[in-house]
C-alpha positions in Angstrom: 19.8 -213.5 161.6 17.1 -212.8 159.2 15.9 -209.2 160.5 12.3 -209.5 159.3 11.6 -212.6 161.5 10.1 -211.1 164.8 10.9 -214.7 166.6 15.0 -214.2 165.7 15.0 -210.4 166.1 13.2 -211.6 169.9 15.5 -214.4 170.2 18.8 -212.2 169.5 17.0 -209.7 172.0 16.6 -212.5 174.8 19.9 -214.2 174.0 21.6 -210.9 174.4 20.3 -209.7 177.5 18.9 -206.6 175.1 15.7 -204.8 176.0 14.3 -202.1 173.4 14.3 -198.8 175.3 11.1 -197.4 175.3 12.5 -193.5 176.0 14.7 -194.0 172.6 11.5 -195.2 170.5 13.1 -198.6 170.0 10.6 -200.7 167.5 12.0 -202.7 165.6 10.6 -203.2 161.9 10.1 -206.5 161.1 8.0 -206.6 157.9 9.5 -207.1 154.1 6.8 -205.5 152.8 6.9 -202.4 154.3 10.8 -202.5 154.5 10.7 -202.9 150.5 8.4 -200.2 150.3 10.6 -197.6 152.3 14.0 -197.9 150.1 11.5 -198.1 147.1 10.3 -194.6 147.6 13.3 -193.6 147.8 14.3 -194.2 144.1 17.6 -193.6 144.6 20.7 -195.1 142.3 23.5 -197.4 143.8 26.1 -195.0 144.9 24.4 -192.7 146.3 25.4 -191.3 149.7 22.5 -191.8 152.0 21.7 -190.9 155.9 19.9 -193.2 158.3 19.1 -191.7 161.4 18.0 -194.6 164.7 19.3 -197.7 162.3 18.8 -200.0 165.5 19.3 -203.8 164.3 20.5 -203.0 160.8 17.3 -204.2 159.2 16.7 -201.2 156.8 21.0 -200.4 156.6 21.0 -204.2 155.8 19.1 -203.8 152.8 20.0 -200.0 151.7 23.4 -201.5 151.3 22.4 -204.6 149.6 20.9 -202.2 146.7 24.3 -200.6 146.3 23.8 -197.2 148.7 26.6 -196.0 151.1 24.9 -195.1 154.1 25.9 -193.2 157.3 24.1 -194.9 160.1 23.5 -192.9 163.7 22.9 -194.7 166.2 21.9 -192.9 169.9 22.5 -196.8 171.4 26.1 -197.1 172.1 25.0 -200.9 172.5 23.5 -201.0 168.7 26.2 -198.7 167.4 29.0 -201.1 168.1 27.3 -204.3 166.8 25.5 -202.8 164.0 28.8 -202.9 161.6 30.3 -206.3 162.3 26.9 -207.7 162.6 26.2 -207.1 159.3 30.0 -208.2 157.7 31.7 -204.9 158.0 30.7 -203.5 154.4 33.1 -200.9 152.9 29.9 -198.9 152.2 28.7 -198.7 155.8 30.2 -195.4 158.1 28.4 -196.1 161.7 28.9 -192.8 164.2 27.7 -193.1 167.4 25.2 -190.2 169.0 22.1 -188.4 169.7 21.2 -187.5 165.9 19.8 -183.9 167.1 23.2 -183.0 168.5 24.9 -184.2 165.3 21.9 -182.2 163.0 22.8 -179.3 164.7 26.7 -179.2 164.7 26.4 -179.4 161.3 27.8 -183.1 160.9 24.7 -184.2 158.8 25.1 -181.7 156.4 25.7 -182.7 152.9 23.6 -185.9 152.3 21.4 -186.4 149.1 19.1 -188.6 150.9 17.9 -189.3 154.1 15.9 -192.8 154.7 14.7 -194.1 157.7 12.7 -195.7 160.3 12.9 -192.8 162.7 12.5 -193.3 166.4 9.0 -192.9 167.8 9.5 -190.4 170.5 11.9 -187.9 168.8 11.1 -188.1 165.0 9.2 -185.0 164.6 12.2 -182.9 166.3 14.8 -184.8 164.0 13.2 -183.8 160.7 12.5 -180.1 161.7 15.9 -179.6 162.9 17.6 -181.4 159.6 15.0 -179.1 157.1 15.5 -176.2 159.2 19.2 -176.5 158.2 17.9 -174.7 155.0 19.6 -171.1 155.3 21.8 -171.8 158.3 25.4 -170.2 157.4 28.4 -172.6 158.4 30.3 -169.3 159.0 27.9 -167.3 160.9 27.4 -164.7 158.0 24.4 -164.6 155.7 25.6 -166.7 153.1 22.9 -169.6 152.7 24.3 -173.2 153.0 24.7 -175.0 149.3 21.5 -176.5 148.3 23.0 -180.2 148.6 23.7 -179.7 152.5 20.0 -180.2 153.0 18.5 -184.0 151.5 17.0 -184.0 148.2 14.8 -186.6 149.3 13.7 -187.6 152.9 11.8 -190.8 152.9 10.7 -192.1 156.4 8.7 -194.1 158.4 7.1 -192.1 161.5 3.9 -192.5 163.6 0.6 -191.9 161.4 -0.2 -188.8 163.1 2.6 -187.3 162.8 2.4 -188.2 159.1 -0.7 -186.5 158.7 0.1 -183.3 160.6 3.5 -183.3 157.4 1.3 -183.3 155.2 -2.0 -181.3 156.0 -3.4 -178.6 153.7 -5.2 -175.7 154.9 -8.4 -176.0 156.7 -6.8 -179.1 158.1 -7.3 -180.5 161.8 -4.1 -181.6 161.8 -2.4 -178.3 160.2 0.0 -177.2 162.2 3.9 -175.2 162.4 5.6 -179.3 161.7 3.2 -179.1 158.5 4.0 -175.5 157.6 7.9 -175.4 158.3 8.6 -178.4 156.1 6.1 -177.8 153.1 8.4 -174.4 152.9 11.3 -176.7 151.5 9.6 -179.7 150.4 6.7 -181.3 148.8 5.1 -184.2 150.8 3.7 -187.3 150.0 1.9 -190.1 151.7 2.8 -193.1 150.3 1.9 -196.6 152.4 0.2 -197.4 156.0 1.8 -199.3 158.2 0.7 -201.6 160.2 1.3 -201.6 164.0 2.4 -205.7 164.0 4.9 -205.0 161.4 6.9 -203.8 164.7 8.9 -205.4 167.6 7.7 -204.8 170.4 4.7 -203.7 169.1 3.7 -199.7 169.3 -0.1 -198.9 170.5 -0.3 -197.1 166.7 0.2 -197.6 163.4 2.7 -195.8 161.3 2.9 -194.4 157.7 5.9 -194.3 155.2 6.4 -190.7 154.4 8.8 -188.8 151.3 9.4 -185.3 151.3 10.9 -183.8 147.8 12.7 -180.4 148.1 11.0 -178.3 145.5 13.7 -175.1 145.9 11.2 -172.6 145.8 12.4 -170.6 148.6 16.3 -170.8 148.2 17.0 -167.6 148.0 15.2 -166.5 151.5 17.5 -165.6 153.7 18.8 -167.1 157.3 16.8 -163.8 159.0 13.5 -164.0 156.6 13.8 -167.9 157.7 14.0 -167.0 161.3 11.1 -164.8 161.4 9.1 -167.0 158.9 9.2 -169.8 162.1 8.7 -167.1 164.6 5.5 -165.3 162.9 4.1 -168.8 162.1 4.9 -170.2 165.7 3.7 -167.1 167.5 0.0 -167.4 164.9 -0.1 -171.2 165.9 0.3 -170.9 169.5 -3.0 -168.6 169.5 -4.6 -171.1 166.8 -8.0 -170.2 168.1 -7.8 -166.5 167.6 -7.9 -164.7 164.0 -4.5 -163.5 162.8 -5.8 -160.1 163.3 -6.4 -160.3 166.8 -2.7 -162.0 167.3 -0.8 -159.6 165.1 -2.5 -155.9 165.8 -1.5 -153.1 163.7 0.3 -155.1 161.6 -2.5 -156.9 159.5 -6.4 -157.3 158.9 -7.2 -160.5 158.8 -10.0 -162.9 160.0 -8.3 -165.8 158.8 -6.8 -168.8 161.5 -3.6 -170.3 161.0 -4.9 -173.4 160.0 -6.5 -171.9 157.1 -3.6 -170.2 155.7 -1.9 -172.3 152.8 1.9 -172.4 152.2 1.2 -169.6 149.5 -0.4 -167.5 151.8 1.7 -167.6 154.8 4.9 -166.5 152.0 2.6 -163.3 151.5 1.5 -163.0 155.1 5.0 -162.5 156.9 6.0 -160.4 154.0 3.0 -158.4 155.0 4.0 -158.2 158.1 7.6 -157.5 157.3 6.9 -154.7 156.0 4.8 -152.6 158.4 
């Protein structure tokens, strides 16, 4: 089955008795173009160990492993999961495990990947990326020892929902700055790099998406699990109240007239220090 053909990836769907589940974000890619695009972003050498998180048919795994990358496909579909290896010939560089990717982010299992790439689910893609960079600084043994550097991807390439690109990527002074923006510009530099267009998909989504790649620039490393902690809790408390100035929200603990919106990376570093420190 050619996976970029939105009449076979239908037909196989109809033939099947297989619906795409709306609740699981379930659209399909079905565009060359744009599925070049994604792995090129990536610029990642054969060999390489790479995570795909929502994989569905196998059309981006499909052509990850045709470049020479072994990737780790997890599938929430117990349906997609069991077809998704045979389907495409049972390569020796494919490892499919079955299960809600937040659940596996969490316990630790996708820990240890250079390189994330993926067409991420609709409805839970913003949660998966926070919880995978927010493994930054988590300690494996409960102490404060900071996980190794290569337990969190080098690169995250991905293809989510355009606003939720936007909101990655927004500066300060930004509409569309907000905590998603703030919490993963900590760890990594973003980049827009190419639209996408709603009929690229199957079934079709109401809106159009955009191919995102996060770089980690390792500027924070050596923050600790409880400076991490209180970063999202100072910056999640300030966003909550986005209307107010950070004066008004944190009293006796800072002057300030500025909004959260309007605080750069740079300056949030030196406002919870600031407030660290009263």
């Amino acid at each position: 089955m050619n996976l970029t053909s939105p009449s076979q990836v239908k037909a196989w769907c109809i033939a099947n008795g297989f619906h795409p589940n709306k609740v699981l974000g379930q659209n399909f890619l079905v565009d060359r173009n744009a599925l070049e695009a994604i792995v090129d972003a990536a610029t990642l050498p054969a060999g390489t160990r790479v995570l795909e998180i929502g994989p569905g048919l196998g059309v981006l795994t499909e052509e990850m492993l045709r470049r020479g990358l072994l990737v780790t496909a997890v599938e929430k579909d117990l349906v997609l999961a069991e077809r998704l290896a045979e389907a495409l010939g049972n390569p020796p560089g494919l490892d499919v495990r079955a299960g809600d990717a937040l659940d596996l982010i969490k316990d630790g299992s996708c820990d240890g990947f250079p390189a994330l790439v993926s067409n991420l689910p609709y409805q839970a893609g913003t949660r998966i990326l926070l919880e995978l960079v927010q493994r930054i600084g988590v300690s494996r043994t409960g102490g404060a020892a900071l996980v190794a550097a290569q337990d969190a991807p080098e690169t995250i390439v991905v293809l989510v929902q355009t606003e939720v690109a936007e909101r990655l990527a927004a500066g300060p002074g930004s509409k569309t700055r907000g905590l998603a923006g703030v919490w993963v510009q900590l760890d990594y530099d973003v980049q827009l790099v190419r639209a996408v267009k709603a009929s690229c998909f199957w079934p079709r989504p109401e809106i159009g998406s955009t191919v995102v790649r996060l770089t980690r620039h390792h500027h924070n490393d050596a923050r600790t699990p409880d400076w991490r902690a209180r970063f999202r809790q100072i910056t999640k408390q300030a966003f909550e109240h986005r209307r107010k100035q950070l004066g008004a929200i944190f009293k006796g603990a800072v002057q300030s007239t500025a909004r959260a919106e309007q605080l750069s990376n740079a300056d949030w570093l030196a406002f919870v220090t600031q407030c660290l420190t009263v």
